[in-house]
C-alpha positions in Angstrom: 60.2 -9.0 66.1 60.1 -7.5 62.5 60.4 -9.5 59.2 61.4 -8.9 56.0 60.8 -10.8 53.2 61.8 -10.6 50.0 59.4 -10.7 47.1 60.4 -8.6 44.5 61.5 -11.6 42.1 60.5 -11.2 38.2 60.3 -15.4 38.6 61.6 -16.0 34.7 62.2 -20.0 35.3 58.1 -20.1 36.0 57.2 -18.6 33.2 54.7 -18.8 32.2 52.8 -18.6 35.5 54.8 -15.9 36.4 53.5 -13.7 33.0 50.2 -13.0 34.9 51.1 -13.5 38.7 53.7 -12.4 40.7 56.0 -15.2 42.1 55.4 -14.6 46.0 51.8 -14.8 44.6 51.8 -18.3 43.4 49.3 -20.4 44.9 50.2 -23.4 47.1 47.2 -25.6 47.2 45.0 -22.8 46.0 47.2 -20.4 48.6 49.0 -17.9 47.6 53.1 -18.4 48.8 53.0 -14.8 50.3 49.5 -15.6 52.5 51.6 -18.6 53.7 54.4 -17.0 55.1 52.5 -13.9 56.6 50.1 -16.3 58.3 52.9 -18.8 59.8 55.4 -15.9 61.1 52.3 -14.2 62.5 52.0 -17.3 64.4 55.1 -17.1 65.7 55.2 -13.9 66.7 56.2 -11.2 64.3 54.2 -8.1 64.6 55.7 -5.9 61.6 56.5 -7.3 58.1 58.2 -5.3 55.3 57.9 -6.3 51.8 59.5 -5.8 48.7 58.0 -5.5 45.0 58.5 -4.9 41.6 57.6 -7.3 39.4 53.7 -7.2 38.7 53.9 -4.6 42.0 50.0 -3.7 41.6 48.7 -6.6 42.0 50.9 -7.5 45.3 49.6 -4.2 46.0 46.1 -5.2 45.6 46.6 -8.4 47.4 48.3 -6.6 50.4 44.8 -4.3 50.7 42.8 -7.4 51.0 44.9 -8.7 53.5 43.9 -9.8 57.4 47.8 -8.8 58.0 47.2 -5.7 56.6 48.0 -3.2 59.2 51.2 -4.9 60.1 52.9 -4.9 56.9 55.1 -1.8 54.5 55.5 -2.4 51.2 58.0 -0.5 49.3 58.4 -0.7 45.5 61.8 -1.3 43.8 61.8 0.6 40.0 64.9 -1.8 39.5 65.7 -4.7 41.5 68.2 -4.1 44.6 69.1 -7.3 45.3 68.8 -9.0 48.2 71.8 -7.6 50.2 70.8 -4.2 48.6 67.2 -4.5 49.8 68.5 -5.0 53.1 70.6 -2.2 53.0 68.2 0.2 51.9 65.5 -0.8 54.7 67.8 -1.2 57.7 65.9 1.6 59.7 62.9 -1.1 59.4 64.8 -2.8 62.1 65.0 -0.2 65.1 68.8 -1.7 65.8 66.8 -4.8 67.0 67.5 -8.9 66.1 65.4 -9.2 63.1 63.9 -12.3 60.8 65.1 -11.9 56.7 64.4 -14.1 54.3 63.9 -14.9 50.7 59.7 -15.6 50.1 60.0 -17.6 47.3 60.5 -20.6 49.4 57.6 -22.9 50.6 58.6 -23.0 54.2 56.9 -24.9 57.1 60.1 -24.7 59.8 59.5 -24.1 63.5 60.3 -20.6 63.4 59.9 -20.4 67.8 62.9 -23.7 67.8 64.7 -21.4 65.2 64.3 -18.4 67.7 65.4 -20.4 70.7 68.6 -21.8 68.5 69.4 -18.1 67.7 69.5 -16.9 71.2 71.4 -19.3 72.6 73.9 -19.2 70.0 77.6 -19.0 70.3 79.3 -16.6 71.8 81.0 -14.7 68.4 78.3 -15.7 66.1 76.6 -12.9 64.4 73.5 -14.4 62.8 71.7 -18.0 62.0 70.9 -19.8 58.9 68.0 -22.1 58.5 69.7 -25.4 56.6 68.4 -28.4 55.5 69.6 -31.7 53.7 69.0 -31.7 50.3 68.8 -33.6 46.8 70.0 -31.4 44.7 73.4 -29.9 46.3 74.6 -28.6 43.2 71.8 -26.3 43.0 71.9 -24.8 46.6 73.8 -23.0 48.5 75.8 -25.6 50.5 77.4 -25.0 53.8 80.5 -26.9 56.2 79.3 -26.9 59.5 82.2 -27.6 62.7 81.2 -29.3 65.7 79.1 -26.5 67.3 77.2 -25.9 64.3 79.2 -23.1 62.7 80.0 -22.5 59.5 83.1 -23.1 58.3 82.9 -22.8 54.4 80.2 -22.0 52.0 79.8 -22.9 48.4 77.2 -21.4 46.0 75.5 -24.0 43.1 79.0 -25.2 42.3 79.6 -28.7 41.1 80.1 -31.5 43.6 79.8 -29.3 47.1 81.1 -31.5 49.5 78.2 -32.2 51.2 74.2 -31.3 51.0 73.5 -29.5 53.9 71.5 -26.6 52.2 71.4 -22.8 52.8 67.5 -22.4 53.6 68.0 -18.3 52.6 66.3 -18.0 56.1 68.0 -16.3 58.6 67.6 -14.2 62.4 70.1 -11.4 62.1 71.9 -10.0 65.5 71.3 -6.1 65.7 75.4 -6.3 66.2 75.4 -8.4 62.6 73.1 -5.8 61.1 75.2 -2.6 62.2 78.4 -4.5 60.7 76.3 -4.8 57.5 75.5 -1.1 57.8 79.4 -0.3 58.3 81.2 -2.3 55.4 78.6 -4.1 53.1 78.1 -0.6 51.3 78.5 -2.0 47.7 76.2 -5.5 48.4 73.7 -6.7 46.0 73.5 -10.6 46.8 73.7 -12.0 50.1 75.1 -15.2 49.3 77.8 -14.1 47.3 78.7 -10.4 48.6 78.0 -11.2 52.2 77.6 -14.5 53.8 81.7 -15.4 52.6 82.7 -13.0 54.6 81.0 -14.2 57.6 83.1 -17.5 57.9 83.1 -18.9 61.5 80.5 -16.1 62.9 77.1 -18.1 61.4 75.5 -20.0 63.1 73.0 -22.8 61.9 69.5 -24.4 63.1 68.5 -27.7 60.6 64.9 -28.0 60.2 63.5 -31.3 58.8 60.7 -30.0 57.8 59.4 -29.3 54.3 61.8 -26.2 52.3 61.0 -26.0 48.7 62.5 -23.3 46.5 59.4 -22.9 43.8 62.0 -21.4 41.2 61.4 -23.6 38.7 57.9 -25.1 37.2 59.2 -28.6 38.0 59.4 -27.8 41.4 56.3 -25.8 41.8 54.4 -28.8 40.1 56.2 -31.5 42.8 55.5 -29.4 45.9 51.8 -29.0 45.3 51.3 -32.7 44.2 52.8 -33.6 47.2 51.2 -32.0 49.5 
C-alpha cells in the first residue's frame, strides 16, 4: 500500500520553532515527527510514501537523503501551498487506482494502523473511505463527527462552538480506489479536505476509534504537553 502524507505546513502557531525547522521536522523526544510516522507505517506495511514540502523544503530535502526509508519515498515541492484536497488531487497517479493510506503528518500518531486496515476492509457495503477518530478534550477545536449505529457518519462539524459531541476527526484516513476516482471526477476545484470534501461524503464514511495517543502539535502548548508526557 502507498501513503501520502502531508507535510508541507508553514506551522505559524509554533513559531518560533518552526522559524528554523520545518513542522513535520519537529522532534518528539529528540525524534523528528516525520522519522516517526515513516518508521511506524513501514511497520505496518507501506512500501511507497509520497511527501509534500514547501516550507523550509531544503532541509526536508536534506533530511529525506539521510533517511533509512529513502528509496521508498517521492517528494514533490509545492511553490505555493495546494491544500490538502489539492495535494491529493495533484498526486492521484501516486496511487495506481489502488486503496491508499492519506494523512495529515503534523499529528503525533501511535494508532494500530493493521486494526485500522482490517476495519477498512470490512467496511460497509456503500462506504467509500475510513476516518481514524478519537475522543477528545478539546471538541471545539477539532473536527467533530456523528456517528449511526454501524459506525457511519452521519454529520460532521469543523472547530465550531459546542459540536455535539467529541468524537474527533483524526485527519487519518484509507481511501477506496472507488472513493479516489469519485475524487478525481467532481472534486476539481478542492483545496481543504474537511471543508470541500468530507461534507459531501455524508453516510459513505466510515470510522475506526483508536484509543491510542493522537496529538495535533499545531500549537507550542501542545507540542510542549505531548513531549512531557511522554
Amino acid at each position: 500500500m502507498k501513503a501520502l502524507l502531508l507535510a508541507a505546513g508553514l506551522g505559524k502557531r509554533l513559531q518560533p520553532i518552526t522559524n528554523s525547522t520545518p513542522k513535520c521536522l519537529v522532534p518528539i523526544k529528540g525524534v523528528p515527527l516525520l522519522d516517526i510516522w515513516l518508521e511506524s507505517l513501514s511497520n505496518f506495511g507501506i512500501d511507497s510514501f509520497l511527501i509534500n514540502a514547501h516550507h523550509l523544503a531544503n532541509k526536508v530535502y536534506d533530511h529525506i537523503a539521510a533517511s533509512p526509508h529513502k528509496e521508498k519515498i517521492n517528494l514533490v515541492y509545492e511553490d505555493r501551498l495546494l491544500g490538502t484536497a489539492g495535494t491529493l488531487r495533484c498526486n492521484l497517479d501516486f496511487f495506481n487506482d489502488q486503496d491508499g493510506f492519506f494523512a495529515h503528518a503534523d499529528n503525533y500518531c501511535l494508532a494500530d494502523f493493521k486494526e485500522f486496515l482490517t476495519v477498512h476492509k470490512n467496511r460497509p457495503k456503500g462506504c467509500l473511505l475510513t476516518m481514524m477518530v478519537f475522543e477528545t478534550n478539546e471538541p471545539e477545536k477539532c473536527g467533530i463527527v456523528e456517528l449511526d449505529n454501524q459506525g457511519v457518519v452521519l454529520n460532521f462539524y469543523e472547530k465550531v462552538l459546542n459540536p455535539p459531541g467529541n468524537l474527533a476527526n483524526g485527519a487519518i484516513y484509507l481511501l477506496s480506489s472507488e472513493f479516489l476516482k469519485t475524487f478525481k471526477n467532481q472534486f476539481e476545484n478542492a483545496k481543504d479536505f474537511s471543508l470541500d470534501v468530507i461534507p459531501h461524503f455524508m453516510g459513505k464514511i466510515y470510522t475506526y476509534k483508536t484509543t491510542a495517543k493522537i496529538v495535533d502539535i499545531g500549537t507550542i502548548t501542545n507540542y510542549n504537553e505531548l513531549n512531557n508526557s511522554l
